[in-house]
N, CA, C and O atoms as CSV, one atom per row, in Angstrom:
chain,resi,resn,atom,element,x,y,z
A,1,UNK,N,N,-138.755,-101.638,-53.337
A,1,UNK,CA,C,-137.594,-102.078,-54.055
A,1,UNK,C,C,-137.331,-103.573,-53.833
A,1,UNK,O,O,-137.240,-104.340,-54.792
A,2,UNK,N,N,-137.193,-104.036,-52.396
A,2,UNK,CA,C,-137.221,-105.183,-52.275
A,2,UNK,C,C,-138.335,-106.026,-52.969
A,2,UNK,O,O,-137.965,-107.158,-53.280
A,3,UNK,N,N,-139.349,-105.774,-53.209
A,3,UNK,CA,C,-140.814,-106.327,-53.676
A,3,UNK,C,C,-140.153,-107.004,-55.195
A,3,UNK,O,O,-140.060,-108.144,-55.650
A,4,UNK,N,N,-139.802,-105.745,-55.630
A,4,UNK,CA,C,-139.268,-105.914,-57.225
A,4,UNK,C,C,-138.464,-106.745,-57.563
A,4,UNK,O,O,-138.833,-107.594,-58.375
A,5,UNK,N,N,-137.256,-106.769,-57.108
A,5,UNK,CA,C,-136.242,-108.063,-56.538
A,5,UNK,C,C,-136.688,-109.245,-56.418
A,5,UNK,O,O,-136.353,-110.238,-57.064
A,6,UNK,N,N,-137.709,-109.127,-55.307
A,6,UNK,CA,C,-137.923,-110.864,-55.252
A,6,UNK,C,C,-139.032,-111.183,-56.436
A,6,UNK,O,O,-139.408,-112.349,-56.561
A,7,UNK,N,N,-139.385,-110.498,-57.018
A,7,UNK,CA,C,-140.499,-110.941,-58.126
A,7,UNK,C,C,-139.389,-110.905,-59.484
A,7,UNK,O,O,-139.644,-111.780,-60.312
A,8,UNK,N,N,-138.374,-110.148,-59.771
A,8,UNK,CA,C,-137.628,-110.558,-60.628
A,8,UNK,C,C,-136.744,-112.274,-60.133
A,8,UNK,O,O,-136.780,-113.336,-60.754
A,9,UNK,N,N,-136.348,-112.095,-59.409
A,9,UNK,CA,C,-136.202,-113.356,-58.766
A,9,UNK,C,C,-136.596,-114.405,-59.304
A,9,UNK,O,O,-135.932,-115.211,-59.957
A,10,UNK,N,N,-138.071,-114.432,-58.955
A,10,UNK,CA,C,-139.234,-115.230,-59.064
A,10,UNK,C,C,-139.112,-115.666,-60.540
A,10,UNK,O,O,-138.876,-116.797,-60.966
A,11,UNK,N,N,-139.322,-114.539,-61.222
A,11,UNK,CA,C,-139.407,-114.880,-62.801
A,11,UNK,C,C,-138.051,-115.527,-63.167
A,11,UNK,O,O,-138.173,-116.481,-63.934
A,12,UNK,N,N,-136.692,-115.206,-62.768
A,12,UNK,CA,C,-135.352,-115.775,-63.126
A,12,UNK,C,C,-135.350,-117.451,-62.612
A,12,UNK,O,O,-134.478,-118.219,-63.020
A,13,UNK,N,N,-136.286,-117.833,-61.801
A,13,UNK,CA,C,-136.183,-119.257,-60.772
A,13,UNK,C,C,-137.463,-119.854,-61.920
A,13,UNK,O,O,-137.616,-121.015,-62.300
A,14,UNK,N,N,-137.877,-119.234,-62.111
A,14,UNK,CA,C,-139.055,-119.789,-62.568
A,14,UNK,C,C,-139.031,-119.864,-64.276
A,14,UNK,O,O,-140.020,-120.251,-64.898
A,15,UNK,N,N,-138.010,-119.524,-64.820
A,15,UNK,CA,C,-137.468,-119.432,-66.197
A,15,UNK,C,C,-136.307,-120.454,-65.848
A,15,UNK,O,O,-136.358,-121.476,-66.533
A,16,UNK,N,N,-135.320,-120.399,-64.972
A,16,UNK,CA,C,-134.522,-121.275,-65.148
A,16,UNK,C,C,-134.928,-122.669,-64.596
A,16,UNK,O,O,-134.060,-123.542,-64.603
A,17,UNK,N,N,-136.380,-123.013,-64.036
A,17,UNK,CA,C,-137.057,-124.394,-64.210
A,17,UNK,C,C,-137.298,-124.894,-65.413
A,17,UNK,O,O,-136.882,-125.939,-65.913
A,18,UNK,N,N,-138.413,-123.597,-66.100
A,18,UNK,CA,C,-138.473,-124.200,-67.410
A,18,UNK,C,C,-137.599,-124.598,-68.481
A,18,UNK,O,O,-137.881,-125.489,-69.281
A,19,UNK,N,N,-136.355,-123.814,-68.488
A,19,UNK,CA,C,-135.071,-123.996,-69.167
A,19,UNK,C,C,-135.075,-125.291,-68.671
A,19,UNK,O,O,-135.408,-126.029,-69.598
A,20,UNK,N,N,-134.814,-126.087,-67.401
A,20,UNK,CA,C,-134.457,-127.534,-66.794
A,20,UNK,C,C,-135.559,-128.190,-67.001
A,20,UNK,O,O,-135.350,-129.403,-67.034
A,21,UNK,N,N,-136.616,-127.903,-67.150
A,21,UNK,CA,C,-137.581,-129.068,-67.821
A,21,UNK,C,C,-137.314,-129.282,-69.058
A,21,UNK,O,O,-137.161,-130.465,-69.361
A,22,UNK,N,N,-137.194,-128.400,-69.990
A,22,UNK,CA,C,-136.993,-128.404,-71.197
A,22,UNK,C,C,-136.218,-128.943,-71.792
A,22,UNK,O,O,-136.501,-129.520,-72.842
A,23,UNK,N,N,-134.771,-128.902,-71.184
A,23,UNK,CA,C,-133.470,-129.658,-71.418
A,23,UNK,C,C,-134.230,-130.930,-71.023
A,23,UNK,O,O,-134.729,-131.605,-71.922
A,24,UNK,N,N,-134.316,-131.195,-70.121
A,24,UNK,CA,C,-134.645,-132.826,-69.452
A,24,UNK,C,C,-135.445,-133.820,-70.522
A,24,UNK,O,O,-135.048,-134.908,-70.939
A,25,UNK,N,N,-136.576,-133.196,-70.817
A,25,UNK,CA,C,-137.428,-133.827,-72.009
A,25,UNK,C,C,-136.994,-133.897,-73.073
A,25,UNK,O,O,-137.555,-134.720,-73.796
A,26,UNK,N,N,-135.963,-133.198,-73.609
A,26,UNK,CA,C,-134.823,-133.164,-75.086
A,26,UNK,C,C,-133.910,-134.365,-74.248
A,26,UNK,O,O,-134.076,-135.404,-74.886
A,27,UNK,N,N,-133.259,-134.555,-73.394
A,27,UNK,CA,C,-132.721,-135.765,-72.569
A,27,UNK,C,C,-133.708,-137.195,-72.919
A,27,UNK,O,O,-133.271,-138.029,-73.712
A,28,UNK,N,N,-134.911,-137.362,-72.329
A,28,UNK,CA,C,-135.652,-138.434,-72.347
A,28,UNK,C,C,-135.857,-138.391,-73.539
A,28,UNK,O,O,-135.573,-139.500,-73.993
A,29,UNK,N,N,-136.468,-137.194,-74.941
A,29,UNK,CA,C,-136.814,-137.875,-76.227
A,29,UNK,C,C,-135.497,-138.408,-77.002
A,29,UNK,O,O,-135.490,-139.281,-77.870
A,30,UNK,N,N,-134.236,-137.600,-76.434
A,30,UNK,CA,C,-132.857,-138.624,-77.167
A,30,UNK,C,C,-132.652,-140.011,-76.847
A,30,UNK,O,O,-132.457,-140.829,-77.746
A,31,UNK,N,N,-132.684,-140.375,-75.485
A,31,UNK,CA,C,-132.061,-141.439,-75.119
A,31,UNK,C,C,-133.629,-142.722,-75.334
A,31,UNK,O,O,-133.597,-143.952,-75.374
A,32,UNK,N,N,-134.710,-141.864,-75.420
A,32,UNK,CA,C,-135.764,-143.030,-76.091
A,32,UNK,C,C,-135.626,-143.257,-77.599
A,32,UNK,O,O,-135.760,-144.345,-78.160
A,33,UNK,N,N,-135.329,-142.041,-78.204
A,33,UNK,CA,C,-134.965,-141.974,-79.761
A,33,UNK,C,C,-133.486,-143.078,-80.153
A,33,UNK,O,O,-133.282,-143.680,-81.208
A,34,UNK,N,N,-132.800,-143.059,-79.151
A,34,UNK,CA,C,-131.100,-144.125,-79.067
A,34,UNK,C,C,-131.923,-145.409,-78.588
A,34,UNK,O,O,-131.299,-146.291,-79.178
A,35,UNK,N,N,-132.567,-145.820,-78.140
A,35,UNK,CA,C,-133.164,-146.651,-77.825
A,35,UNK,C,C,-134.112,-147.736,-78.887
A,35,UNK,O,O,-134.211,-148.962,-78.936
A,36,UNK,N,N,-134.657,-146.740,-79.589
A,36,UNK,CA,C,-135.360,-146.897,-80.617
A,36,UNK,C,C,-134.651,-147.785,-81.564
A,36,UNK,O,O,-134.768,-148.989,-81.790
A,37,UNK,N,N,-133.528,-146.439,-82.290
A,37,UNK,CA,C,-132.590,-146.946,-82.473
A,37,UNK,C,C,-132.043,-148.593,-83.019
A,37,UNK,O,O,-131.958,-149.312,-84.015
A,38,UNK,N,N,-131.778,-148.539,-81.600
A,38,UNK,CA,C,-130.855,-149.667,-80.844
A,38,UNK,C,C,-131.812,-151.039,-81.116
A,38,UNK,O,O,-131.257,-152.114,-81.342
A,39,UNK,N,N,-133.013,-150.948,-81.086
A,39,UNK,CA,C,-134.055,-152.233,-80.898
A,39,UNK,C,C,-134.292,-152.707,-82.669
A,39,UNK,O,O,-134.319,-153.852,-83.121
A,40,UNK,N,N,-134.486,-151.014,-83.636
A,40,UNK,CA,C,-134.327,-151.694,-85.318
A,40,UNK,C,C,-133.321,-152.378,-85.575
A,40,UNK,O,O,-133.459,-153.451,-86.163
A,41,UNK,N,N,-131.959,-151.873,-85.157
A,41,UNK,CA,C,-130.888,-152.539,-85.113
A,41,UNK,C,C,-130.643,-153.809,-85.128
A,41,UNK,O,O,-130.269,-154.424,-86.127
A,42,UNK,N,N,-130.878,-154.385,-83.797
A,42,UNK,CA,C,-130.765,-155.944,-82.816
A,42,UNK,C,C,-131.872,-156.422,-83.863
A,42,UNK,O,O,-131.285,-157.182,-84.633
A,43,UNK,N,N,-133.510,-156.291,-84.315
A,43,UNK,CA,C,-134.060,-156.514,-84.878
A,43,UNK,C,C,-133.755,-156.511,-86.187
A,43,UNK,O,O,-134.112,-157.596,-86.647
A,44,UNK,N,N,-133.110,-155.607,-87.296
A,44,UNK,CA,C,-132.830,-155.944,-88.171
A,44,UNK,C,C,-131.598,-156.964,-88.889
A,44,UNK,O,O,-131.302,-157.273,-90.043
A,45,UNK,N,N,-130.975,-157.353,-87.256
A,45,UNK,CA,C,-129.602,-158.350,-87.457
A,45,UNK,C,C,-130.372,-159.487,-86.808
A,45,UNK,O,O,-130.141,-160.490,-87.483
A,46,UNK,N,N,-131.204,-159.786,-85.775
A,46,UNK,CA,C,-131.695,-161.357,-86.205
A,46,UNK,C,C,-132.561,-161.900,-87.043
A,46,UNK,O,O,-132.825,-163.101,-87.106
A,47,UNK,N,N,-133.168,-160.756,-87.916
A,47,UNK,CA,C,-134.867,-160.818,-88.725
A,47,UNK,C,C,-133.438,-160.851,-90.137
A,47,UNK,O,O,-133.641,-161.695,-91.010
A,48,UNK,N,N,-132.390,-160.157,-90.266
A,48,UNK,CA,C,-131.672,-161.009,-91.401
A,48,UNK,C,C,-131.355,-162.514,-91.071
A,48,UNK,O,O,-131.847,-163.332,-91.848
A,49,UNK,N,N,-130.769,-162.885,-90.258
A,49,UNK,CA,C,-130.445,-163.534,-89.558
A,49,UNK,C,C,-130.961,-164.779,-89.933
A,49,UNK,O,O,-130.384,-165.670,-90.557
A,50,UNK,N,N,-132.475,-164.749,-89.349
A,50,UNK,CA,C,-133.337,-165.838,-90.006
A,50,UNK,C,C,-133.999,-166.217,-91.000
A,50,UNK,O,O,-134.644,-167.242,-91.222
A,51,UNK,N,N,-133.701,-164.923,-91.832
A,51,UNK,CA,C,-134.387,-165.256,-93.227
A,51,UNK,C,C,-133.183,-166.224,-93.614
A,51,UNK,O,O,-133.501,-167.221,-94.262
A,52,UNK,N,N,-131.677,-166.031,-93.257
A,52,UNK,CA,C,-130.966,-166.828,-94.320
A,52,UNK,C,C,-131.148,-168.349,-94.123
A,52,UNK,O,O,-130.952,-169.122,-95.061
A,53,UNK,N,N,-131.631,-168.896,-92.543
A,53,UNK,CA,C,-131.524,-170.468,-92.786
A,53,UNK,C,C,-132.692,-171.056,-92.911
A,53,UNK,O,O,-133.531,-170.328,-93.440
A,54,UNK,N,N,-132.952,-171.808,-92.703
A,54,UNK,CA,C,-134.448,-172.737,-93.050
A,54,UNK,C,C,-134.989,-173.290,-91.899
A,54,UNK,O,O,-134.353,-172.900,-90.920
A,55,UNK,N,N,-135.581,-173.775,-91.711
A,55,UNK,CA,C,-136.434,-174.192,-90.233
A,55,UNK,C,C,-135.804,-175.147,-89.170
A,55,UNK,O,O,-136.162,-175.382,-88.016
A,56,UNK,N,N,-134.257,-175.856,-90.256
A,56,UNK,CA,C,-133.480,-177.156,-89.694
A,56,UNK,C,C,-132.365,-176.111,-88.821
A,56,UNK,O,O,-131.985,-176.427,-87.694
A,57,UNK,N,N,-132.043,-175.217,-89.300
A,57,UNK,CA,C,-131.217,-174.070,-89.096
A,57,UNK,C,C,-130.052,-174.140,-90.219
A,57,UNK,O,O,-128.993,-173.558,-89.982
A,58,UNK,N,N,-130.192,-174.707,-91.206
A,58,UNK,CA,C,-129.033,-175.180,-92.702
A,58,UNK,C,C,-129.407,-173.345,-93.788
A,58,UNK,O,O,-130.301,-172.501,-93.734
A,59,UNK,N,N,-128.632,-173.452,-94.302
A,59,UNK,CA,C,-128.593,-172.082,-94.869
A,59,UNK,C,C,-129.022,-172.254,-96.072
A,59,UNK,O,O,-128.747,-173.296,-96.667
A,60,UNK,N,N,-129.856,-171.163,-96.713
A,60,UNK,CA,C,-130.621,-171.233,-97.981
A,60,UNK,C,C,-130.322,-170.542,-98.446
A,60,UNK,O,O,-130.569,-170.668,-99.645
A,61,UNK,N,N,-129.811,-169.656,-98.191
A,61,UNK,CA,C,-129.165,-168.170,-99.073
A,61,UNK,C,C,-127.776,-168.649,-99.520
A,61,UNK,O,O,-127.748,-169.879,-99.475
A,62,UNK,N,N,-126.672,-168.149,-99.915
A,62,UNK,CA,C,-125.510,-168.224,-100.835
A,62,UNK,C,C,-124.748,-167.225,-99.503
A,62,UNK,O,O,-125.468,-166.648,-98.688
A,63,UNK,N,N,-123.853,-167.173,-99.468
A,63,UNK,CA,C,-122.224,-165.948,-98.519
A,63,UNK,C,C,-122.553,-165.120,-99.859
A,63,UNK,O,O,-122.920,-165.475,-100.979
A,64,UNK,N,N,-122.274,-163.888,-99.290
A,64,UNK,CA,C,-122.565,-162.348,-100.337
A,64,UNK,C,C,-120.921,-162.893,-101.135
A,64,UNK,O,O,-120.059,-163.480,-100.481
A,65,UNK,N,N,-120.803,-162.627,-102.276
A,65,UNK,CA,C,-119.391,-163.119,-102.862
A,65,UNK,C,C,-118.916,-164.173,-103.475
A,65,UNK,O,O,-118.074,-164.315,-104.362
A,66,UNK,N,N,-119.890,-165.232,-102.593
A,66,UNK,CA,C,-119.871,-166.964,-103.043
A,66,UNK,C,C,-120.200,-167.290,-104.549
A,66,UNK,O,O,-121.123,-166.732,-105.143
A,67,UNK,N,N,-119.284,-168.342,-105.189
A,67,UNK,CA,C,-119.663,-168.719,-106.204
A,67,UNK,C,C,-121.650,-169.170,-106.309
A,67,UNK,O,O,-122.312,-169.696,-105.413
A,68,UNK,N,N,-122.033,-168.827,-107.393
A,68,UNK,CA,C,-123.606,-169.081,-107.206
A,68,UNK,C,C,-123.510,-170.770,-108.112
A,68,UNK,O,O,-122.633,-171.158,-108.884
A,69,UNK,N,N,-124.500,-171.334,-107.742
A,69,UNK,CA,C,-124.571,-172.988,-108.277
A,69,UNK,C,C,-124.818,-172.931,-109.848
A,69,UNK,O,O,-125.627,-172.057,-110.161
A,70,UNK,N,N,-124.344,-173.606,-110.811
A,70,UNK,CA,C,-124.925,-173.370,-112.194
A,70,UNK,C,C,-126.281,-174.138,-112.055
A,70,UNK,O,O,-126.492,-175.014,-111.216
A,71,UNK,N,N,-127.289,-173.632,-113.116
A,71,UNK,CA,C,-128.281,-173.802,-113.337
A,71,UNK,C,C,-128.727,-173.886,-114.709
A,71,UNK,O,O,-128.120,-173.301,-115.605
A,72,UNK,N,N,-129.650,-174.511,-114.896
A,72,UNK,CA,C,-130.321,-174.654,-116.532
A,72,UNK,C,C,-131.424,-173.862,-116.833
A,72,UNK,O,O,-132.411,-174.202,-116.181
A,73,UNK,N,N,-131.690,-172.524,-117.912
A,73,UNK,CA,C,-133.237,-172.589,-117.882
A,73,UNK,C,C,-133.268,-172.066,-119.353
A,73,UNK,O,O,-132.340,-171.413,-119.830
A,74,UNK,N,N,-134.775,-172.508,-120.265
A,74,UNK,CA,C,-134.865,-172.311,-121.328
A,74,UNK,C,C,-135.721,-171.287,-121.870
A,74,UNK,O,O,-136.950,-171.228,-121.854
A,75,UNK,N,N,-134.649,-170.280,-122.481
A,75,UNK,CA,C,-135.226,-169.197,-123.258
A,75,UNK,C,C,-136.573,-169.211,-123.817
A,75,UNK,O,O,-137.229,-170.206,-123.511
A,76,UNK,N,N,-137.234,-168.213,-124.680
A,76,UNK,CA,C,-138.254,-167.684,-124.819
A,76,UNK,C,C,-138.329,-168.574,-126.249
A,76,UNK,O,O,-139.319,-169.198,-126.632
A,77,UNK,N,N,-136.629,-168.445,-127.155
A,77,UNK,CA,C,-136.511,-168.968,-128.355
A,77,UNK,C,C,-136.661,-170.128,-128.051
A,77,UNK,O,O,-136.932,-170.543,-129.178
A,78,UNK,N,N,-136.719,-171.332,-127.185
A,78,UNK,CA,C,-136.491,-172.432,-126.788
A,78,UNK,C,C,-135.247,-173.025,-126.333
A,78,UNK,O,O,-135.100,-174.165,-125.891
A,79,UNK,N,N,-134.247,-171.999,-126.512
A,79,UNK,CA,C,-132.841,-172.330,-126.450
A,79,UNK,C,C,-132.857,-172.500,-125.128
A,79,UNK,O,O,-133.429,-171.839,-124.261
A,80,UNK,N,N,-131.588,-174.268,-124.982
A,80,UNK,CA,C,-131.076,-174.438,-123.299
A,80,UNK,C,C,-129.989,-173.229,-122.873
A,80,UNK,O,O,-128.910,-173.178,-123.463
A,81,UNK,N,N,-130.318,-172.274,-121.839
A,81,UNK,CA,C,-129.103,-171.624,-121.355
A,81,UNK,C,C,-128.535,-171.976,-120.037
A,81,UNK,O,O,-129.418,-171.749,-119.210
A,82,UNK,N,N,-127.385,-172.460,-119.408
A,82,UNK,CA,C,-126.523,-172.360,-118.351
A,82,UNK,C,C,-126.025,-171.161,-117.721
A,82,UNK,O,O,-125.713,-170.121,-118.301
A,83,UNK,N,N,-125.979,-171.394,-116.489
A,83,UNK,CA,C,-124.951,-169.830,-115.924
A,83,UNK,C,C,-123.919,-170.492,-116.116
A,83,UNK,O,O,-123.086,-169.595,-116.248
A,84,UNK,N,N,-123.374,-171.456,-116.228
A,84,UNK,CA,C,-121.963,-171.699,-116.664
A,84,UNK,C,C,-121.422,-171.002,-117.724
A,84,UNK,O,O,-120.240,-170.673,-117.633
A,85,UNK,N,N,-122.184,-170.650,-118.920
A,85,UNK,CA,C,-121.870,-170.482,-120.404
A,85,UNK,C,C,-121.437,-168.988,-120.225
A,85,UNK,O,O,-120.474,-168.644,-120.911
A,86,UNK,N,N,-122.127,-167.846,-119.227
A,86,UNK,CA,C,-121.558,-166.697,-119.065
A,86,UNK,C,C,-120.743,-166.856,-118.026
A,86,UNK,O,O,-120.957,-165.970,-117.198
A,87,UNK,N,N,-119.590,-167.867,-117.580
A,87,UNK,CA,C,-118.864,-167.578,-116.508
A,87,UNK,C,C,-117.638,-166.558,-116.884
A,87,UNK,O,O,-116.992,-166.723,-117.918
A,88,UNK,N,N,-117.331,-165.357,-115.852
A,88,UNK,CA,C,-116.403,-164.381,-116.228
A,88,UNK,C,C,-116.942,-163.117,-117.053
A,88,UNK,O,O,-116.384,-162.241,-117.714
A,89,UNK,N,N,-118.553,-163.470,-116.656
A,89,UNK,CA,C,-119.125,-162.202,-117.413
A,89,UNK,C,C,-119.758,-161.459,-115.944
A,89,UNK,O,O,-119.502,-161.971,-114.854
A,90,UNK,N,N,-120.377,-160.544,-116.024
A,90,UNK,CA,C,-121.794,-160.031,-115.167
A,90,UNK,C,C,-123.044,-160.678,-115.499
A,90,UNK,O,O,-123.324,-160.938,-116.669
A,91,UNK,N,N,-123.669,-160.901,-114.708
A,91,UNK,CA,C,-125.333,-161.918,-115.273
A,91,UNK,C,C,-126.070,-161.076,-114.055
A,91,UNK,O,O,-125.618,-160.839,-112.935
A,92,UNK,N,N,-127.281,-160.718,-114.594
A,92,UNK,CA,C,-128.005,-160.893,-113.612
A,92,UNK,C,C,-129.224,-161.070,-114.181
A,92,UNK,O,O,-129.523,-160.782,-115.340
A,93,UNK,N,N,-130.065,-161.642,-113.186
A,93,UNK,CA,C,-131.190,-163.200,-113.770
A,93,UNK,C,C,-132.502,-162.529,-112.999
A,93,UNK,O,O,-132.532,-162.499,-111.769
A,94,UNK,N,N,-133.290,-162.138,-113.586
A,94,UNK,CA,C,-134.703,-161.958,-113.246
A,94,UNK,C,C,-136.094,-162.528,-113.582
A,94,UNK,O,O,-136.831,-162.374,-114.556
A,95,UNK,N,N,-136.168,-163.014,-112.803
A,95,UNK,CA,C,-137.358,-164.169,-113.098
A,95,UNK,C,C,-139.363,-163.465,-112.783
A,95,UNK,O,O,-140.053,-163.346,-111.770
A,96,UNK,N,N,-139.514,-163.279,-113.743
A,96,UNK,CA,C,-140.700,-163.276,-114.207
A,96,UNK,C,C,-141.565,-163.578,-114.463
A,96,UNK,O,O,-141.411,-164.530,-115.228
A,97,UNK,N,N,-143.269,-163.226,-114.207
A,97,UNK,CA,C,-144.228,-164.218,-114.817
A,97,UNK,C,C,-145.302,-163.377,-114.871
A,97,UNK,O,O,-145.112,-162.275,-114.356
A,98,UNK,N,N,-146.407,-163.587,-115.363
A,98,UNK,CA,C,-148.070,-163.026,-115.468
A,98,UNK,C,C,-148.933,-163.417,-114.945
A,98,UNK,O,O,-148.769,-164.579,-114.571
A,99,UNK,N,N,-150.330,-162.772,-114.584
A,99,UNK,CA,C,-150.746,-163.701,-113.866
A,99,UNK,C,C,-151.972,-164.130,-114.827
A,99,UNK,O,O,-152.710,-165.062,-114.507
């Protein structure tokens, strides 16, 4: 009887390790997975970061919201167009070519 006991035992000590390994490694793949994380993050806020200025550190991009600069460019018909001429409209400008 005693025999039985300590071999159930055995199996209950030896199940509730693996239960504690198991948890533990769900522990290490979260807090490497938060980690992970954490590094696209920091990386995707200075890799924006530096695309916006130029090599002097002066800014090349526009503030999200900012008035955009008028510009000149000539249609397909030959016509001169301005972004001034649609001011107070929606524009959006896609520039194209072939190769």
């Amino acid at each position: 009887m005693a025999n039985k006991r300590s071999q159930t035992q055995k199996r209950k000590e030896a199940f509730a390790k693996q239960k504690q390994m198991k948890q533990r490694q769900f522990q290490l793949l979260g807090i490497g997975a938060l980690l992970l994380l954490v590094a696209l993050v920091v990386f995707s806020f200075l890799d924006n970061q530096n695309a916006q200025t130029n090599a002097e550190g002066r800014k090349i991009a526009p503030e999200v919201g900012a008035e955009a600069p008028d510009f000149e460019l000539v249609a397909h018909s030959g016509e001169t167009l301005t972004l001034s001429e649609y001011r107070g409209q929606p524009v959006a400008v896609m520039f194209m070519h072939t190769w």
